[in-house]
C-alpha positions in Angstrom: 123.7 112.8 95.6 123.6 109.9 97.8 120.4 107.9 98.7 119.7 105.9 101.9 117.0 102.9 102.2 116.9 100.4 104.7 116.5 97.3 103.6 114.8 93.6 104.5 116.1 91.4 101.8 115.2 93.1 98.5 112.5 95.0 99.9 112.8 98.2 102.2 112.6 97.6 105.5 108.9 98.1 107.5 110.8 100.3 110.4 113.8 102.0 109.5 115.0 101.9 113.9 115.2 98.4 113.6 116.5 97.5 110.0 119.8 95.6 109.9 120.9 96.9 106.7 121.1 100.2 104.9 122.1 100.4 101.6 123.7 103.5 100.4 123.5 104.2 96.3 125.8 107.6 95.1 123.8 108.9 91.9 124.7 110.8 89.2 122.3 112.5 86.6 120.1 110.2 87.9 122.1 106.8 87.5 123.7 104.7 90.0 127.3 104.9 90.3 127.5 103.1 93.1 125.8 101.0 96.1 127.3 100.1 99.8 125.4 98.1 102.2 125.9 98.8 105.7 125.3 96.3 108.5 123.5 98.6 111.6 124.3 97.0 114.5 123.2 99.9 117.2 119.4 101.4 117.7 120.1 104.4 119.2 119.3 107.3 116.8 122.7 109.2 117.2 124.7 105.9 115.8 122.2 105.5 113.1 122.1 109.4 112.1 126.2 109.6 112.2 126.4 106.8 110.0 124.1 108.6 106.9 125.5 112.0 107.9 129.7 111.1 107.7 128.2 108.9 104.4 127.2 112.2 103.3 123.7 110.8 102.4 121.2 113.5 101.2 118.0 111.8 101.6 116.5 108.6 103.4 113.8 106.8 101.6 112.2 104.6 104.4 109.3 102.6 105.8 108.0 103.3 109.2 110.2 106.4 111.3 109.7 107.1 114.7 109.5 111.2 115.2 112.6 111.9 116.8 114.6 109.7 114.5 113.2 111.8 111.7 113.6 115.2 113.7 117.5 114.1 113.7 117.8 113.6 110.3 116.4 116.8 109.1 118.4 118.4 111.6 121.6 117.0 109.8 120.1 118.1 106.4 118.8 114.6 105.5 115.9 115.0 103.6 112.9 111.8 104.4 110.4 109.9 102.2 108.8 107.9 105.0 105.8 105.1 104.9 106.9 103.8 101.9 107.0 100.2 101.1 107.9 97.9 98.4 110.9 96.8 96.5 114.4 98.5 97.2 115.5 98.5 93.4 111.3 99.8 92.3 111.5 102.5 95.2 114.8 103.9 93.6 113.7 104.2 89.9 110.4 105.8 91.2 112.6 108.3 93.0 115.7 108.8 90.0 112.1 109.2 87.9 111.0 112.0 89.7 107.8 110.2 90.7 108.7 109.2 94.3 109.5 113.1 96.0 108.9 114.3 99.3 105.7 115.3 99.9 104.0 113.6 96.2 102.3 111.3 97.7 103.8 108.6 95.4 104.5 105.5 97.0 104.7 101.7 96.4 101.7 100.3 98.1 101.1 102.7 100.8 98.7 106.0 102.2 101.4 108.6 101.5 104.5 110.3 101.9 104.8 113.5 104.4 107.7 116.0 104.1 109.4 117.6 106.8 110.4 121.2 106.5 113.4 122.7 108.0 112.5 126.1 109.6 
């Protein structure tokens, strides 16, 4: 599985359209095996979306997402954990724990979490 969170500094990124870095983390039973940081240079969604999609990223943990960024994802298969905030490396164990899940409303420091269901 692979796990996308934009990130400002060590802590992830308050709009996920305007972050300049994503960090990618491939895990395995619930371990990371691995971490990537990409630089984002474009906005536009389709750029941004390509990127997680041909990085074969399964799910976006994020801060603030406009609508039709998250519409995109879930359209590529991307599950989203949006409106999150708080430390990259705190948001991850939460999530390899179980305890941050679409939907749960477990978050770091925030109202809540909403899911998006494909149809």
């Amino acid at each position: 599985m692979k796990v996308a969170i934009p990130r400002f500094g060590e802590l992830v990124a308050p709009c996920f359209e305007y972050s300049a870095t994503i960090a990618i983390f491939t895990v395995d039973r619930r371990k990371v095996v691995d971490e990537k940081d990409f630089c984002l240079q474009s906005r536009e969604a389709l750029d941004r979306v390509r990127l997680l999609r041909d990085q074969g990223v399964d799910m976006l943990i994020c801060g603030g997402v406009h609508t039709v960024f998250e519409d995109m994802l879930v359209e590529n298969r991307i599950r989203v954990i949006s409106w999150v905030s708080g430390g990259v490396d705190e948001l991850l164990k939460r999530f390899l724990e179980g305890e941050l899940t679409p939907g749960s409303g477990q978050v770091c420091g925030t109202a809540g979490t909403r899911e998006r269901r494909e149809s």
